[in-house]
Biopython code that builds the backbone (N, CA, C, O; Angstrom):
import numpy as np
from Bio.PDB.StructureBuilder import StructureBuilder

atoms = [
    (1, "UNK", "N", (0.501, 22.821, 5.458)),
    (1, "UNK", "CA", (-0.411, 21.747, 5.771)),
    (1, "UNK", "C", (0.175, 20.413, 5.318)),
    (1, "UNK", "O", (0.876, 20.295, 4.313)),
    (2, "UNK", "N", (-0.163, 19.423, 6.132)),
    (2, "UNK", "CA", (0.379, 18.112, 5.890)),
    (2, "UNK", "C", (-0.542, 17.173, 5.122)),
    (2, "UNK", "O", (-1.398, 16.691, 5.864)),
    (3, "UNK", "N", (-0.637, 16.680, 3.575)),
    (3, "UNK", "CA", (-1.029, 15.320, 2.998)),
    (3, "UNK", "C", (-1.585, 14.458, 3.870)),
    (3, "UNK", "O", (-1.142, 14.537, 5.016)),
    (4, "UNK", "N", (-2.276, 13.799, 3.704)),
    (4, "UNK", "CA", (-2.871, 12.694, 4.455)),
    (4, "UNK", "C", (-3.860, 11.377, 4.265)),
    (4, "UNK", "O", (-5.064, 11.365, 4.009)),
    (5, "UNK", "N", (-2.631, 9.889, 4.551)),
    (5, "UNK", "CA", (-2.654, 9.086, 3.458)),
    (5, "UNK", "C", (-2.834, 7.911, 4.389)),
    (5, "UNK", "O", (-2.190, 7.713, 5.419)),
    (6, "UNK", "N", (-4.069, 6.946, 3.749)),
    (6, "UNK", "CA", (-4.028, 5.631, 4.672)),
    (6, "UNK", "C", (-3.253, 4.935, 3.786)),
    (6, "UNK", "O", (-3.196, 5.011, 2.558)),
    (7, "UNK", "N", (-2.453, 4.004, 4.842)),
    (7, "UNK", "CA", (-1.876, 2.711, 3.955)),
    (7, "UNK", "C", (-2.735, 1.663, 3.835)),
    (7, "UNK", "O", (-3.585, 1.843, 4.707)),
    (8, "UNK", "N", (-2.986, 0.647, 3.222)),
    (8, "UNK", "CA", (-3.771, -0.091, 3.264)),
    (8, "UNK", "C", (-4.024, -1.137, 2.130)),
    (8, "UNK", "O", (-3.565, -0.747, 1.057)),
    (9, "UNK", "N", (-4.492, -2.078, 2.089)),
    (9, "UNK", "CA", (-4.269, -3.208, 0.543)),
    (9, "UNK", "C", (-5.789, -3.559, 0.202)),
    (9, "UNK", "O", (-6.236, -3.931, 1.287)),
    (10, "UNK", "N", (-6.677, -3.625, -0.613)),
    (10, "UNK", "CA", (-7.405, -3.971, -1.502)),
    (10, "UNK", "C", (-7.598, -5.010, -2.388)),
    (10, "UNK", "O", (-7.481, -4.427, -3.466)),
    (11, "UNK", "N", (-7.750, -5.818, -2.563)),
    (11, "UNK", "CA", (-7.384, -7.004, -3.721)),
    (11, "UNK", "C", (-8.057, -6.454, -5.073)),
    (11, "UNK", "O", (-9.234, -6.185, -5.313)),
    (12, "UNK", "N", (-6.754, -6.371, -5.978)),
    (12, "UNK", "CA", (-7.361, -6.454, -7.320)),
    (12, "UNK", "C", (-7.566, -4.523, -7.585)),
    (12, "UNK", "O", (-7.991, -4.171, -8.685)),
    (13, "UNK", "N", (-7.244, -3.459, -6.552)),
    (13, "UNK", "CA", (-7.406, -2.358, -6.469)),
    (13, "UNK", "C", (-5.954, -1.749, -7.452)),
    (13, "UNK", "O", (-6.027, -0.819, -8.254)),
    (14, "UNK", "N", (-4.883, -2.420, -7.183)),
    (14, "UNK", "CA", (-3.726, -1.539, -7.688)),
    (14, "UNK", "C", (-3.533, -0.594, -6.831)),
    (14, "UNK", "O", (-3.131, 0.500, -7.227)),
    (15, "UNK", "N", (-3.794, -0.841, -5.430)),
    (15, "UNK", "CA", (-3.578, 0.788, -4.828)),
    (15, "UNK", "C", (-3.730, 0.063, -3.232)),
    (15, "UNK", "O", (-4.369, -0.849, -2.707)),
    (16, "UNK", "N", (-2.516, 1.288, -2.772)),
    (16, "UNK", "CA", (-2.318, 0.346, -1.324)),
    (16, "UNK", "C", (-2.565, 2.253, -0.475)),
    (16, "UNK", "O", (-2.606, 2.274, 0.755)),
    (17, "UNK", "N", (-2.655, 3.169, -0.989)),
    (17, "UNK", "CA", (-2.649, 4.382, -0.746)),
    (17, "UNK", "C", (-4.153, 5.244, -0.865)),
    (17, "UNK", "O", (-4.619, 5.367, -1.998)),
    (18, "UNK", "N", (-4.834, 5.780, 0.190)),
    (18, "UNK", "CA", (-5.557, 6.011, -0.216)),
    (18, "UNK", "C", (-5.748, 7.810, 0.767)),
    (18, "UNK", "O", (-5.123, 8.035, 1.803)),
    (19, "UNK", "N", (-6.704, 8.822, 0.125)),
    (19, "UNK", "CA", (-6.467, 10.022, 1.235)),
    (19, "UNK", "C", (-7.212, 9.672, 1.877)),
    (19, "UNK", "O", (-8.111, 8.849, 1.705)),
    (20, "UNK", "N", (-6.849, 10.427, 2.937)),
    (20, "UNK", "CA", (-7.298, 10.238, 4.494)),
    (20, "UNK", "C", (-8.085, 12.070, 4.665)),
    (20, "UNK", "O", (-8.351, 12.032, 5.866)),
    (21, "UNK", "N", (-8.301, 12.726, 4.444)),
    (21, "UNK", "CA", (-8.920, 14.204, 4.139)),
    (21, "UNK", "C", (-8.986, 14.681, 2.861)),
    (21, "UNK", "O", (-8.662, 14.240, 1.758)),
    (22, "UNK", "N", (-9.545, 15.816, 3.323)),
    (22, "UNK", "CA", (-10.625, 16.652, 2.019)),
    (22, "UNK", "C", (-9.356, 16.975, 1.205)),
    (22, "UNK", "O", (-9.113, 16.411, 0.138)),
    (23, "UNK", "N", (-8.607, 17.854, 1.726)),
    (23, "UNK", "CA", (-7.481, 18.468, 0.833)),
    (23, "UNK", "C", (-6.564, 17.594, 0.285)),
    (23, "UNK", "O", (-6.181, 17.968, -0.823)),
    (24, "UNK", "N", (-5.922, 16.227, 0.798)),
    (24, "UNK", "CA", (-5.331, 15.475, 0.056)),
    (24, "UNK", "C", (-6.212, 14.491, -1.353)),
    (24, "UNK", "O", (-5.693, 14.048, -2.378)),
    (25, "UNK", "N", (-7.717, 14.392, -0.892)),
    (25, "UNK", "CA", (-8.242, 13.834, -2.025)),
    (25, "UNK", "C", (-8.251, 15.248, -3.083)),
    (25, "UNK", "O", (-7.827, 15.158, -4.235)),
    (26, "UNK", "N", (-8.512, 15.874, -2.810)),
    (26, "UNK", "CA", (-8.687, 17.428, -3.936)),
    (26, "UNK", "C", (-7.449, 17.327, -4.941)),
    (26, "UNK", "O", (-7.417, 17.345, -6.171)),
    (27, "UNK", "N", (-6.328, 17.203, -3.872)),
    (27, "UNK", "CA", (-4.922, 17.187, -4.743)),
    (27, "UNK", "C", (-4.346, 15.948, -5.368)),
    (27, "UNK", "O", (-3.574, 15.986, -6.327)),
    (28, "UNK", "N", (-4.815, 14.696, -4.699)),
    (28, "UNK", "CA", (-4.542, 13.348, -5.335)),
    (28, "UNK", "C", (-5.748, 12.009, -5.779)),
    (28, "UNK", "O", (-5.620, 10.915, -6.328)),
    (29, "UNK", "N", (-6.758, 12.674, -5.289)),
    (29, "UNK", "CA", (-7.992, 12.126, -5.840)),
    (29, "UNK", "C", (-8.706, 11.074, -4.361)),
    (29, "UNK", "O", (-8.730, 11.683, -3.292)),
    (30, "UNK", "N", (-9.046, 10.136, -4.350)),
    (30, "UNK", "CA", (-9.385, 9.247, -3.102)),
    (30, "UNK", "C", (-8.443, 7.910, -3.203)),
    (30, "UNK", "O", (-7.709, 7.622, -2.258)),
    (31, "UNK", "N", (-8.496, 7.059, -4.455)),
    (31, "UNK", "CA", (-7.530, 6.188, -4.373)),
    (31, "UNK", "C", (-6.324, 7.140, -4.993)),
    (31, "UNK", "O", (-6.565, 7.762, -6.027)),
    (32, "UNK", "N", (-4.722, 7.279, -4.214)),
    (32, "UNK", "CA", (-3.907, 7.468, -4.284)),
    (32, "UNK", "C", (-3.254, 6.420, -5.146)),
    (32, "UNK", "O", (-2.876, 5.343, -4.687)),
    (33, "UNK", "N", (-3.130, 6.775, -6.436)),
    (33, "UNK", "CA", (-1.442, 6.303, -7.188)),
    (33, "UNK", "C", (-0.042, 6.773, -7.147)),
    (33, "UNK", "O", (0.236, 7.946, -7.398)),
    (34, "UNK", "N", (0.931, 5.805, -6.806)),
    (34, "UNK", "CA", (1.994, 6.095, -6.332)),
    (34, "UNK", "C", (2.575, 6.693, -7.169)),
    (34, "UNK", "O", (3.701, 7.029, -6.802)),
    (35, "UNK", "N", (2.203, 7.107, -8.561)),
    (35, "UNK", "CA", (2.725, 7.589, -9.774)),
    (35, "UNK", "C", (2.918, 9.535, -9.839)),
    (35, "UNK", "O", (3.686, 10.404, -10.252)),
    (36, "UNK", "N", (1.467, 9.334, -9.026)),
    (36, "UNK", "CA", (1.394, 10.601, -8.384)),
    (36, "UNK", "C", (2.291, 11.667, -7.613)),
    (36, "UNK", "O", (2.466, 12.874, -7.779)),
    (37, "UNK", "N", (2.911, 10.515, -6.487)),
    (37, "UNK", "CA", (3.756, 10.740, -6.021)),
    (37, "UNK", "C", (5.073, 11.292, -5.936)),
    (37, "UNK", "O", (5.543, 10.656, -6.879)),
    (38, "UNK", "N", (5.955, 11.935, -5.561)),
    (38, "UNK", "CA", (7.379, 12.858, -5.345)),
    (38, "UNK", "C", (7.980, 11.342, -4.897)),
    (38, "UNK", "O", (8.284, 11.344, -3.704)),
    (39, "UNK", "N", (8.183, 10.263, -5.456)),
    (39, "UNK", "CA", (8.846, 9.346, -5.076)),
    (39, "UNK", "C", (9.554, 8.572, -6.275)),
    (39, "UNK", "O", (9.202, 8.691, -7.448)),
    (40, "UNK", "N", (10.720, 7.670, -5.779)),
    (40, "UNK", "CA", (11.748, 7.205, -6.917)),
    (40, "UNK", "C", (10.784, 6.304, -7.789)),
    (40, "UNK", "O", (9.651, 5.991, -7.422)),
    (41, "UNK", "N", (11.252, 5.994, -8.760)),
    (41, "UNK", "CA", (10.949, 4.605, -9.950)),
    (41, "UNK", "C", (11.099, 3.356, -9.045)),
    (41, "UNK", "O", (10.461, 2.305, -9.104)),
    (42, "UNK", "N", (11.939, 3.659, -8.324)),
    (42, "UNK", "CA", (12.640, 1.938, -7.328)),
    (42, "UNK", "C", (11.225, 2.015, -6.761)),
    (42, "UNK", "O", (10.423, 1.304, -7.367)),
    (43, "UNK", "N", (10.596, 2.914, -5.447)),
    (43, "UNK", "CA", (10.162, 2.407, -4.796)),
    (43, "UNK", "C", (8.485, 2.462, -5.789)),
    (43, "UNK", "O", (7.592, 1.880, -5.174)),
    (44, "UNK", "N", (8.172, 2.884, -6.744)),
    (44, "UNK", "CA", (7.204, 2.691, -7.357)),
    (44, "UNK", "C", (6.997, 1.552, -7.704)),
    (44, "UNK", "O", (5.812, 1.222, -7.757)),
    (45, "UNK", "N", (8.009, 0.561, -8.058)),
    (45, "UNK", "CA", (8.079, -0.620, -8.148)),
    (45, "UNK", "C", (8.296, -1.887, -7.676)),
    (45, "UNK", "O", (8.113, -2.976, -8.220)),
    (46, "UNK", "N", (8.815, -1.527, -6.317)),
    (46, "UNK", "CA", (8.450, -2.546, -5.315)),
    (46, "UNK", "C", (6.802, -2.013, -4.702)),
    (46, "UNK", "O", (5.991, -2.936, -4.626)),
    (47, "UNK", "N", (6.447, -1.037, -4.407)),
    (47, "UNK", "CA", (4.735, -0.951, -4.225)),
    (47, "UNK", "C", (4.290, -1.683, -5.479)),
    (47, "UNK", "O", (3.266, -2.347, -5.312)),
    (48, "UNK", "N", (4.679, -1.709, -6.375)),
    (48, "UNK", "CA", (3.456, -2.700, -7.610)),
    (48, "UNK", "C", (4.115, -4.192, -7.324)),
    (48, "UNK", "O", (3.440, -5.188, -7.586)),
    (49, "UNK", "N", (4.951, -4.273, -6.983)),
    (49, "UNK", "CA", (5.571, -5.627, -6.522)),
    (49, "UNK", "C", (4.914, -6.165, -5.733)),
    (49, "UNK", "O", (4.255, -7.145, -6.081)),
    (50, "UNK", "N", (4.876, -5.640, -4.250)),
    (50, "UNK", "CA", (3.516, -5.688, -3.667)),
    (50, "UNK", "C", (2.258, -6.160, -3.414)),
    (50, "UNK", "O", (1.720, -7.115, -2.852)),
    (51, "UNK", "N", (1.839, -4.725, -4.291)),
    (51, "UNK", "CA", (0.451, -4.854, -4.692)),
    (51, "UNK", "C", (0.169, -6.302, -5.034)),
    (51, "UNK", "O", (-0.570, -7.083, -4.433)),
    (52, "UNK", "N", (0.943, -6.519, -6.176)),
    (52, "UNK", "CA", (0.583, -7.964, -7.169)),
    (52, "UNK", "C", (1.046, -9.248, -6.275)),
    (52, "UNK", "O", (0.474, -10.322, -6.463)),
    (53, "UNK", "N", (2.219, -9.122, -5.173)),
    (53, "UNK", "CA", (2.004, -9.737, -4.279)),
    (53, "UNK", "C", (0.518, -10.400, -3.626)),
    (53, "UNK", "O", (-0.075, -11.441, -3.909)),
    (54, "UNK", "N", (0.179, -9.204, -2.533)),
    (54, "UNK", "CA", (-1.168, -9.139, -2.098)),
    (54, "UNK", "C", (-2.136, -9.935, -2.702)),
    (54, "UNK", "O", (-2.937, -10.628, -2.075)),
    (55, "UNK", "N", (-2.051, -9.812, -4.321)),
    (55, "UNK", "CA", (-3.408, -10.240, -4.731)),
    (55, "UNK", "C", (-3.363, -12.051, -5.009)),
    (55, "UNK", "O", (-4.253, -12.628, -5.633)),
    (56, "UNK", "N", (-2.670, -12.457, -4.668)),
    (56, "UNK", "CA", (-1.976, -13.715, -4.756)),
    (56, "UNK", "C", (-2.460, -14.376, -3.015)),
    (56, "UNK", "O", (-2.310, -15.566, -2.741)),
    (57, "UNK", "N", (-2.996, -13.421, -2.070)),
    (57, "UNK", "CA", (-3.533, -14.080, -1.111)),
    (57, "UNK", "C", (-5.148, -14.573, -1.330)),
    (57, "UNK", "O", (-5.940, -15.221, -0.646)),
    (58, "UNK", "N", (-5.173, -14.242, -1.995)),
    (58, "UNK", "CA", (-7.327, -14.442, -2.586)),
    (58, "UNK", "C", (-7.246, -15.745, -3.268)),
    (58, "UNK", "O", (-6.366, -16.029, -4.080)),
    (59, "UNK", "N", (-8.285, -16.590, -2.870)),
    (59, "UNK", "CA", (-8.463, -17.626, -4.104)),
    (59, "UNK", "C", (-9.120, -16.902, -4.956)),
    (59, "UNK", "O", (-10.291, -16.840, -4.582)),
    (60, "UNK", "N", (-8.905, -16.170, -6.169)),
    (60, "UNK", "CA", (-9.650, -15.576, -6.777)),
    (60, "UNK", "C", (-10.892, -16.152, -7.738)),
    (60, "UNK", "O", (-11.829, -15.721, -8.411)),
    (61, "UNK", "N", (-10.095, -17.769, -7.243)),
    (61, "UNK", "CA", (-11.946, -18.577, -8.506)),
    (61, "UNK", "C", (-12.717, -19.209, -7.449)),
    (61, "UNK", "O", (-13.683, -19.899, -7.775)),
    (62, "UNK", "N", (-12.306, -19.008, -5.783)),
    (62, "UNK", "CA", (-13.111, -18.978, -4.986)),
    (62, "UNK", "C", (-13.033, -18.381, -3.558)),
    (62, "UNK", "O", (-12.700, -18.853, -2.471)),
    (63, "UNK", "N", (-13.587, -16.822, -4.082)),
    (63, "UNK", "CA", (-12.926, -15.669, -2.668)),
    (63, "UNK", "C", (-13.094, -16.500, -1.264)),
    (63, "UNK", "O", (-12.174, -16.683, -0.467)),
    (64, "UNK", "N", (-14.368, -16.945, -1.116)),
    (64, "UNK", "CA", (-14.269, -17.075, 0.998)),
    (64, "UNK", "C", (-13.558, -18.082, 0.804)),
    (64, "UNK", "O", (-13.919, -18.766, 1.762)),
    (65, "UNK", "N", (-12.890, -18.619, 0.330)),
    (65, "UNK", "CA", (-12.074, -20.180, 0.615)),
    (65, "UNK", "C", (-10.477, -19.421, 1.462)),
    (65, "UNK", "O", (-10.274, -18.232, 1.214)),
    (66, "UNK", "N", (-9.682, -19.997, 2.195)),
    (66, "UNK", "CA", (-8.659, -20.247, 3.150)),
    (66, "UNK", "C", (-7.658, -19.482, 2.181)),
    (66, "UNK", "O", (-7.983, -19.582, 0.998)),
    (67, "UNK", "N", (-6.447, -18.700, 2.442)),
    (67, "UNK", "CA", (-5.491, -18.338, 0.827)),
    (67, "UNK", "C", (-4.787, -19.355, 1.229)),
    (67, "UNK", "O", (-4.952, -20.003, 2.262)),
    (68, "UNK", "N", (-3.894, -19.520, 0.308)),
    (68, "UNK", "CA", (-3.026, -20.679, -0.085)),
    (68, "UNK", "C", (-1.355, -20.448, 0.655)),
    (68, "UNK", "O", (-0.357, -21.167, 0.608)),
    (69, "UNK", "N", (-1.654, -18.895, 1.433)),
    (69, "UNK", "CA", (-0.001, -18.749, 1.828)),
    (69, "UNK", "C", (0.540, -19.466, 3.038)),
    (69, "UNK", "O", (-0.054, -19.341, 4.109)),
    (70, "UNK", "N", (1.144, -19.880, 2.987)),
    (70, "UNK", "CA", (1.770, -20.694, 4.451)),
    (70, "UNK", "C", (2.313, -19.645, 5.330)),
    (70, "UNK", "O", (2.888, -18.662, 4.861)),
    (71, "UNK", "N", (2.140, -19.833, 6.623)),
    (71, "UNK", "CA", (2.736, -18.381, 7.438)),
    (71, "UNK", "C", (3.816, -18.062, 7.307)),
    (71, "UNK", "O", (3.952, -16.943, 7.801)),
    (72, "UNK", "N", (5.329, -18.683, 6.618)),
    (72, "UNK", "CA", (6.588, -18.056, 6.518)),
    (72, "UNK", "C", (5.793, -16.753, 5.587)),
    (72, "UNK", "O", (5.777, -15.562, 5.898)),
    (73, "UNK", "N", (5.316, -17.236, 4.669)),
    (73, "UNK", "CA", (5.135, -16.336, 3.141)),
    (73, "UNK", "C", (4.532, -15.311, 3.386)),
    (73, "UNK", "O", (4.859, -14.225, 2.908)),
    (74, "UNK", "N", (2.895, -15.599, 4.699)),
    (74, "UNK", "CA", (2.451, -13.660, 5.699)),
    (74, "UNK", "C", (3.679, -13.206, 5.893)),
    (74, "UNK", "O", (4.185, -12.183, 5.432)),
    (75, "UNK", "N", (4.140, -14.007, 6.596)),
    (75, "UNK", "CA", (5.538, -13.069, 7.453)),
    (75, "UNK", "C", (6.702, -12.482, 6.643)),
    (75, "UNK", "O", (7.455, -11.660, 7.167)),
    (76, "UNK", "N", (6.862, -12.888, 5.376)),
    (76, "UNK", "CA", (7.587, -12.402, 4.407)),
    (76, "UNK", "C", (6.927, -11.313, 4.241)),
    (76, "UNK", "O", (7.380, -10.233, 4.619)),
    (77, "UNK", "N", (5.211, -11.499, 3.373)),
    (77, "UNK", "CA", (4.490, -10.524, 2.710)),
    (77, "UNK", "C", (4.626, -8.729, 3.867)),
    (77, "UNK", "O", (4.878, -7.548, 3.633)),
    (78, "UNK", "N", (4.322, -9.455, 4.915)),
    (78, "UNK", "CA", (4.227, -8.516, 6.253)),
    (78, "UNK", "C", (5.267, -7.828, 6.272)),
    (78, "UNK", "O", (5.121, -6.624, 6.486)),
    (79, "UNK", "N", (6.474, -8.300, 6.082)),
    (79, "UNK", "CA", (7.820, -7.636, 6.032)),
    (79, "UNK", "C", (8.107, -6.471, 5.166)),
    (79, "UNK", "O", (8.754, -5.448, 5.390)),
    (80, "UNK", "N", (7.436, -6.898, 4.074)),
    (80, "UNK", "CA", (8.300, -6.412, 2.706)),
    (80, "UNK", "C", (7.015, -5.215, 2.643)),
    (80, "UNK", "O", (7.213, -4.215, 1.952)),
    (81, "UNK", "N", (6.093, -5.321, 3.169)),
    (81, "UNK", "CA", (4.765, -4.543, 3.036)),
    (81, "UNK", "C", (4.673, -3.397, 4.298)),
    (81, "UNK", "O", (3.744, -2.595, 4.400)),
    (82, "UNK", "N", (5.864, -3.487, 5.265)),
    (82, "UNK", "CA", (6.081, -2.626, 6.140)),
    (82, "UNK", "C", (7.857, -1.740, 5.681)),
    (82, "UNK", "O", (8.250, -0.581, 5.810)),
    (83, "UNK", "N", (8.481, -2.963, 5.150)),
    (83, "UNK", "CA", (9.584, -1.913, 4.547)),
    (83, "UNK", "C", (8.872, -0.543, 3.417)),
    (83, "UNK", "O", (8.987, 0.683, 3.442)),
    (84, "UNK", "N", (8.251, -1.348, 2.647)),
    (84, "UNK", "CA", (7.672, -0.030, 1.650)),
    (84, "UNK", "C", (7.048, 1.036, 2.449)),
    (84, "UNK", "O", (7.496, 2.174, 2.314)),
    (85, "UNK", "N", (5.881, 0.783, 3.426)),
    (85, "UNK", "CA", (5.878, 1.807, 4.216)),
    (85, "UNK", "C", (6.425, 2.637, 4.696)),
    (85, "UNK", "O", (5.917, 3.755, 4.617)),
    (86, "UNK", "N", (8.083, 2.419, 5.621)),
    (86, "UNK", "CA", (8.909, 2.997, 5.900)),
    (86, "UNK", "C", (9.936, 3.721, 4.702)),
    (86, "UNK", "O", (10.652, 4.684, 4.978)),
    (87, "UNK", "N", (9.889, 3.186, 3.533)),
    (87, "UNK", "CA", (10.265, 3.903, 2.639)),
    (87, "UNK", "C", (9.736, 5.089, 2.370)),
    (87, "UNK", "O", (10.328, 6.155, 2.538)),
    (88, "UNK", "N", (8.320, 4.932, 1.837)),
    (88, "UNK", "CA", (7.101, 5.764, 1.476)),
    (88, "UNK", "C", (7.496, 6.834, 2.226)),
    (88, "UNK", "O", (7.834, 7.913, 1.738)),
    (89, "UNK", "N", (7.457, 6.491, 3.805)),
    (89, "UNK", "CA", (7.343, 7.757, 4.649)),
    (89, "UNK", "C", (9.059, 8.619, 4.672)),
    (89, "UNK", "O", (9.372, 9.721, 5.120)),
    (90, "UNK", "N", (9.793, 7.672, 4.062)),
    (90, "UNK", "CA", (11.062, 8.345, 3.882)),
    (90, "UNK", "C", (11.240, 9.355, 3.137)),
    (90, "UNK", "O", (11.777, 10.405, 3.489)),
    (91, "UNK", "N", (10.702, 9.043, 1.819)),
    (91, "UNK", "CA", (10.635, 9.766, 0.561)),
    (91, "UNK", "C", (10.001, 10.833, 0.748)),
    (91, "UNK", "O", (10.620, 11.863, 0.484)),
    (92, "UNK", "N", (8.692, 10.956, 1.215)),
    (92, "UNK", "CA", (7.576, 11.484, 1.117)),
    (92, "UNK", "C", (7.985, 12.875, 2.431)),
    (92, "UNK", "O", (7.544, 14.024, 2.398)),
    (93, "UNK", "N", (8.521, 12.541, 3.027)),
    (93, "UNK", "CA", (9.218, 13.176, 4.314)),
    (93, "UNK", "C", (8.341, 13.883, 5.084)),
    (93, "UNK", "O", (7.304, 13.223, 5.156)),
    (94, "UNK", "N", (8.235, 15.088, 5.806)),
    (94, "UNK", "CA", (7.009, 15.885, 6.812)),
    (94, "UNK", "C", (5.820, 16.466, 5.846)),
    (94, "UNK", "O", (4.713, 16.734, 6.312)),
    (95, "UNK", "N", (6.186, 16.662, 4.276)),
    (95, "UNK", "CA", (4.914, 17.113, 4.149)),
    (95, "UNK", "C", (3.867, 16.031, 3.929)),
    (95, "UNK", "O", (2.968, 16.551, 3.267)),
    (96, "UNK", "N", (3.535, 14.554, 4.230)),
    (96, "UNK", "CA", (3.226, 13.503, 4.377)),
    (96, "UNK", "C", (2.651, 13.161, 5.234)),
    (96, "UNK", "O", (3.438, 13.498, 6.119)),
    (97, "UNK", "N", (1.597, 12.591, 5.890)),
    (97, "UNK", "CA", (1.721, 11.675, 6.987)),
    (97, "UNK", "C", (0.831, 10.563, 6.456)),
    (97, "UNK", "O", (0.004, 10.646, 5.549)),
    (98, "UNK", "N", (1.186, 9.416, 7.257)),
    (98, "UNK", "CA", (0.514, 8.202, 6.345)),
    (98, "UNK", "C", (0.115, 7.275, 7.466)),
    (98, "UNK", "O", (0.719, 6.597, 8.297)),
    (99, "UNK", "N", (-0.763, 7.442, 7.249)),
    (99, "UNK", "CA", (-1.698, 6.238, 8.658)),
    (99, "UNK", "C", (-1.589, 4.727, 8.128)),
    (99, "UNK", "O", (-1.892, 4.583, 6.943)),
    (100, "UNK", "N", (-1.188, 3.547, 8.857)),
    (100, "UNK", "CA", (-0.941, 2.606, 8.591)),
    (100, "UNK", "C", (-2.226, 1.503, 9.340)),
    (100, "UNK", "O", (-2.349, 1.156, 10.515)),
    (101, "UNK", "N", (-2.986, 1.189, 8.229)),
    (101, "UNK", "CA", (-4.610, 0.111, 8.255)),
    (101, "UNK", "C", (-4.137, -1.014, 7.813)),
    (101, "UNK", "O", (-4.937, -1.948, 7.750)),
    (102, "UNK", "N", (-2.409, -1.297, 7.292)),
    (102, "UNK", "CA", (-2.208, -2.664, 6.286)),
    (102, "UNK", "C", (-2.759, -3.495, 7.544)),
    (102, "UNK", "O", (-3.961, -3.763, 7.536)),
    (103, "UNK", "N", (-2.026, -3.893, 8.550)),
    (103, "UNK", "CA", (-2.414, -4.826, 9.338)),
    (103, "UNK", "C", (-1.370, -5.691, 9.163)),
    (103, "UNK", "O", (-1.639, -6.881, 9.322)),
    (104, "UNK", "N", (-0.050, -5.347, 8.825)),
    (104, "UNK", "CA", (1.045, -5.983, 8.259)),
    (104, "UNK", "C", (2.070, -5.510, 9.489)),
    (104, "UNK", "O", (3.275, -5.705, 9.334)),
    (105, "UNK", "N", (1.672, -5.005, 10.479)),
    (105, "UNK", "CA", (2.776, -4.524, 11.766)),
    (105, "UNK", "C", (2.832, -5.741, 12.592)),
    (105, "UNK", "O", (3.529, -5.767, 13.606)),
]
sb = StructureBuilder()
sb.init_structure("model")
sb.init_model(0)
sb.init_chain("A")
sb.init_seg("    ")
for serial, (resi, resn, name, xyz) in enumerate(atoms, 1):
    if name == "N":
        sb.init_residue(resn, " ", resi, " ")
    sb.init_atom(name, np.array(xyz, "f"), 0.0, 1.0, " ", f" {name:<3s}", serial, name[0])
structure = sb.get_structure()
């Protein structure tokens, strides 16, 4: 049977991974930590790279306000937030599958 994992970002969550079925939450809980994971130290740490990225799009001392990123910096964030994906799914290989909700394609 195959794992089954949304990608996806949260502000302020620490977690860009979450299960997508019964049997992967049983075995990794509902929010997925990458710690959890059959994956290197490297890519554990560009996902918290990331993450802490991400949370840098929120005005966090005033959420509905505009974020502050200029579109090179989406299009960076977008980049670097679809390489980890393609990593993820590297590492993680067929017993994996990982549905992609970032919105970063």
């Amino acid at each position: 049977m195959v794992y089954r994992l949304r990608y996806l970002f949260d502000f302020g969550s620490g977690i860009c991974l979450w299960a997508a079925d019964d049997r992967t939450r049983a075995d990794f809980d509902y929010p997925v930590h990458s710690s959890k994971l059959p994956i290197t130290a490297t890519l554990q740490h560009r996902i918290e790279f990331v993450l802490a990225w991400y949370d840098t799009f929120l005005d966090w001392d005033h959420p509905p306000a505009q974020t502050h990123w200029s579109s090179t910096e989406r299009t960076q964030f977008n980049q670097a937030a679809q390489e980890v994906l393609a990593l993820l799914r590297a590492q993680l290989g067929s017993k994996f599958e990982i549905i992609d909700h970032s919105g970063t394609a």
